[in-house]
C-alpha positions in Angstrom: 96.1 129.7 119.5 98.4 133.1 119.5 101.3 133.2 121.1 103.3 136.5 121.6 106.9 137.7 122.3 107.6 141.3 123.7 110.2 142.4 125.4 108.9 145.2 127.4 112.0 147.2 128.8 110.6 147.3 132.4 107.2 146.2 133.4 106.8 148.3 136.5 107.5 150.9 134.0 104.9 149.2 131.3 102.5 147.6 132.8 99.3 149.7 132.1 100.7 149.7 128.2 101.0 145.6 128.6 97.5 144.9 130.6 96.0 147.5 127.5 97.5 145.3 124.5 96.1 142.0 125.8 92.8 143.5 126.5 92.9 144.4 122.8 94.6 141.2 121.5 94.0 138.6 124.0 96.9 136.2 123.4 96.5 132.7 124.7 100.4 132.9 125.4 102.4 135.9 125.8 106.4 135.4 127.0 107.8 138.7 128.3 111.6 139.6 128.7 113.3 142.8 130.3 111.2 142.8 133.4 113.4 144.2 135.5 111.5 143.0 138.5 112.3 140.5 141.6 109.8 137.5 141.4 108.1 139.4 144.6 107.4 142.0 142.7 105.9 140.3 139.9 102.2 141.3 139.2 100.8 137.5 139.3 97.8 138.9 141.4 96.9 141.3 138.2 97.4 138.9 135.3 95.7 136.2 136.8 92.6 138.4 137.6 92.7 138.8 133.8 92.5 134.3 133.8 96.2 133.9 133.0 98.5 131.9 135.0 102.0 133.5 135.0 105.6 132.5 136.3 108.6 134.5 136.0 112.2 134.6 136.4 113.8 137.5 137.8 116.1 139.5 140.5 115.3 142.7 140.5 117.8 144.3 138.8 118.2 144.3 134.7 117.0 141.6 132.8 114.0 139.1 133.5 111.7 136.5 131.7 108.5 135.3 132.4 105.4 133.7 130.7 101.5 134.4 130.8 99.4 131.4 129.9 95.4 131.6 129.6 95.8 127.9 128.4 97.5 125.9 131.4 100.6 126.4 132.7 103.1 123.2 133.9 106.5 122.4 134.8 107.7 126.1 134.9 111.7 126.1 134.9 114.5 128.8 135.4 118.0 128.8 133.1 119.9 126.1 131.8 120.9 124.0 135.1 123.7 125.4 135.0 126.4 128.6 136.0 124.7 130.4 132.7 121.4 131.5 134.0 121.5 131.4 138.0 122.4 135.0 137.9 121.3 136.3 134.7 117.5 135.6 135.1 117.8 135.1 130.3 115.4 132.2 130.0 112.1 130.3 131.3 109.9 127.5 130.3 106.7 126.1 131.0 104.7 124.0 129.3 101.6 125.4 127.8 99.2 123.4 126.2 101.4 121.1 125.5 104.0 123.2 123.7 107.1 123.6 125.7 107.8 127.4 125.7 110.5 129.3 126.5 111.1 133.1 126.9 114.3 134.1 126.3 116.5 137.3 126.8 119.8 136.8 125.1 122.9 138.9 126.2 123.2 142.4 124.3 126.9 141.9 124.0 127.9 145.9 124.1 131.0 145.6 121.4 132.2 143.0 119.2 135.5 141.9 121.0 134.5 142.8 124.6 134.1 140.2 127.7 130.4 140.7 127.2 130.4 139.7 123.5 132.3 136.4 124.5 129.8 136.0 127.1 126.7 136.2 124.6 128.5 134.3 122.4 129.1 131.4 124.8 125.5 132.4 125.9 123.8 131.2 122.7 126.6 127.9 122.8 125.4 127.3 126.0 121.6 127.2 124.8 122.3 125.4 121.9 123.4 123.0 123.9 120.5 123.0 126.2 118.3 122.1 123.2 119.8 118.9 122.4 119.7 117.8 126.3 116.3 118.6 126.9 114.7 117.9 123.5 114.4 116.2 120.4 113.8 118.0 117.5 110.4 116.1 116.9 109.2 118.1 120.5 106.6 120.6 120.2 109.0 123.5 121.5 109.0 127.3 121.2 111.4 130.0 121.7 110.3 133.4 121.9 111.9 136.5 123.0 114.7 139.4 122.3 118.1 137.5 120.9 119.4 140.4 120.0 121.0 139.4 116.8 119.6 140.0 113.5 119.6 136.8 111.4 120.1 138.6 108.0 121.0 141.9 106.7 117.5 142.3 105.3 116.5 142.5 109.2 118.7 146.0 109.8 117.3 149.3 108.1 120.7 149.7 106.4 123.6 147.0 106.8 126.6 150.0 106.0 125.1 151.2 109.1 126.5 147.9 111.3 129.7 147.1 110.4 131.4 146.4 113.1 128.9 146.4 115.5 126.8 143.6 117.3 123.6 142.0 116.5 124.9 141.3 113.2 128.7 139.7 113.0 128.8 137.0 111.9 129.7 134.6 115.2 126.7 135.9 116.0 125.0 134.7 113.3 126.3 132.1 113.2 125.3 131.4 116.7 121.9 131.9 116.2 122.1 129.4 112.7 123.3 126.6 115.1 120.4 126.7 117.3 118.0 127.0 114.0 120.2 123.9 112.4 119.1 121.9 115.5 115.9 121.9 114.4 113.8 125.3 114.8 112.9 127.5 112.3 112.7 131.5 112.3 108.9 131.4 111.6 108.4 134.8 110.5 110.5 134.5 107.8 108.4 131.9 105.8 105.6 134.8 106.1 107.6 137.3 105.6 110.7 136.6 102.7 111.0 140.0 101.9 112.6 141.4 105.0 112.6 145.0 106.2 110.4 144.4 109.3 111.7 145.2 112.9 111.0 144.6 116.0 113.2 147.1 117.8 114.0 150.8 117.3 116.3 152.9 119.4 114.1 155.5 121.5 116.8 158.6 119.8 116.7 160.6 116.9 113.2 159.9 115.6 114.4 156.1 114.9 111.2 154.4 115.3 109.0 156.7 112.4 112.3 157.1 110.4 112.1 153.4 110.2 115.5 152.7 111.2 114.8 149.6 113.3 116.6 145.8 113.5 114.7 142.3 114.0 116.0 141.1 117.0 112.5 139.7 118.6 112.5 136.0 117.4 109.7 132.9 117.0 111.7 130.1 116.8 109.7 126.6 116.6 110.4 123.2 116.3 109.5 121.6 113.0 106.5 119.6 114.8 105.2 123.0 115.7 106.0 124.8 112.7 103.5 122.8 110.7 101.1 124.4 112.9 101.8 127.9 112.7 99.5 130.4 109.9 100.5 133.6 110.7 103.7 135.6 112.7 103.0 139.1 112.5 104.6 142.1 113.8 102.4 144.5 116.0 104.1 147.5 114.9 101.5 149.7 116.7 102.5 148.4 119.6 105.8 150.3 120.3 103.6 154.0 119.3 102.1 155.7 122.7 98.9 153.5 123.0 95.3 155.1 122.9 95.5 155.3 126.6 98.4 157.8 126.7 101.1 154.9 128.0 104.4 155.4 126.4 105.8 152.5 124.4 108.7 149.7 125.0 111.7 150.1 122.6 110.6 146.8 121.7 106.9 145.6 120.1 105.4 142.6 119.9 105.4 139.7 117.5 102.5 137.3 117.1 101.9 133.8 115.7 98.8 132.3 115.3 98.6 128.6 115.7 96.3 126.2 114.3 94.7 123.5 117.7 97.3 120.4 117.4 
């Protein structure tokens, strides 16, 4: 089974880039964040004449999660139940073949210090604490999407570069370990203990073939669902303009391949 993360920055904007990748890659999952559409505007009709269910999670404005399922889709849910996610359209779940997945869109944060750094922060509390009401750490559960923090220095092209900016301090990180400590593991990394592979580069100053990227798109699994999982890759040819001439997310995609439970 392969299930894929990409954070598409705008799907009215994408869409031709999105429907091209699955044609190539057919993912049997794929969770999408940075829609930036109103759930009317969602292109259900399109997906599902390529045989994938689809909810999604979003207002129109900035932000906006949804999943794609070619293997059943149940139960879909919006936020946390609570004040955290009625607005912000960050997080979804449904279940799909019998995995609960989730596609989240943490808060950017702007500047360490500012109202909307407290508001991440409290973001990712907020979440962890969502985990241990919903779940047990034995649950086959996945969260995919853009948390926009770095785990580790070896996921920024150069740390000297960061200091003192988000995505890496470490409340932050530390966020982000307490939602691993409850019982999820940053899958790539098992594949991939070296580092130095991103997920995200900024659109200026040649950023993307200079190299200069951060890993901010995460596969976090429970340790049921970890034991399943033989591969997370990261598409990097997915954020270069595609064979077809559509221009790229800021974003790519990251892939795990999971063996039948």
């Amino acid at each position: 089974m392969r299930l894929a993360t990409w954070n598409v920055n705008s799907l009215g904007a994408r869409l031709p880039l999105v429907l091209e990748w699955m044609a190539a890659n057919e993912p049997d999952i794929l969770c999408l964040q940075e829609t930036k559409l109103a759930d009317d505007a969602f292109p259900a009709a399109t997906f599902a004449d390529l045989g994938y269910e689809s909810v999604h999670h979003g207002d129109g404005r900035w932000n906006g999660v949804a999943v794609l399922s070619r293997v059943g889709l149940e139960r879909p849910s919006c936020g946390m139940g609570d004040a955290y996610d009625v607005h912000g359209c960050r997080l979804l779940a449904a279940t799909c073949a019998g995995i609960r997945v989730h596609s989240v869109y943490v808060p950017n944060g702007r500047s360490v210090g500012s109202e909307h750094y407290l508001t991440k922060l409290d973001w990712l509390a907020r979440l962890r604490e969502y985990l241990a009401e919903q779940y047990d750490p034995g649950d086959a559960v996945a969260m995919c999407g853009d948390f926009n923090v770095a785990p580790t220095d070896d996921d920024v092209w150069d740390p000297a570069q960061f200091v003192g900016s988000t995505h890496v301090s470490e409340p932050e990180r530390a966020a982000l370990g307490a939602i691993l400590d409850w019982g999820l593991e940053d899958a790539f990394r098992r594949f991939h203990p070296g580092g130095h592979v991103f997920t995200w580069w900024d659109y200026r100053a040649g950023s993307f073939h200079k190299g200069q990227g951060m890993r901010i798109d995460l596969v976090l699994l429970s340790k049921s669902l970890s034991g399943r999982c033989r591969s997370v890759e990261v598409d990097r040819d997915a954020r270069k303009k595609s064979p077809a001439g559509n221009k790229p997310s800021d974003h790519t995609v990251v892939v795990a391949e999971l063996a039948d439970a």
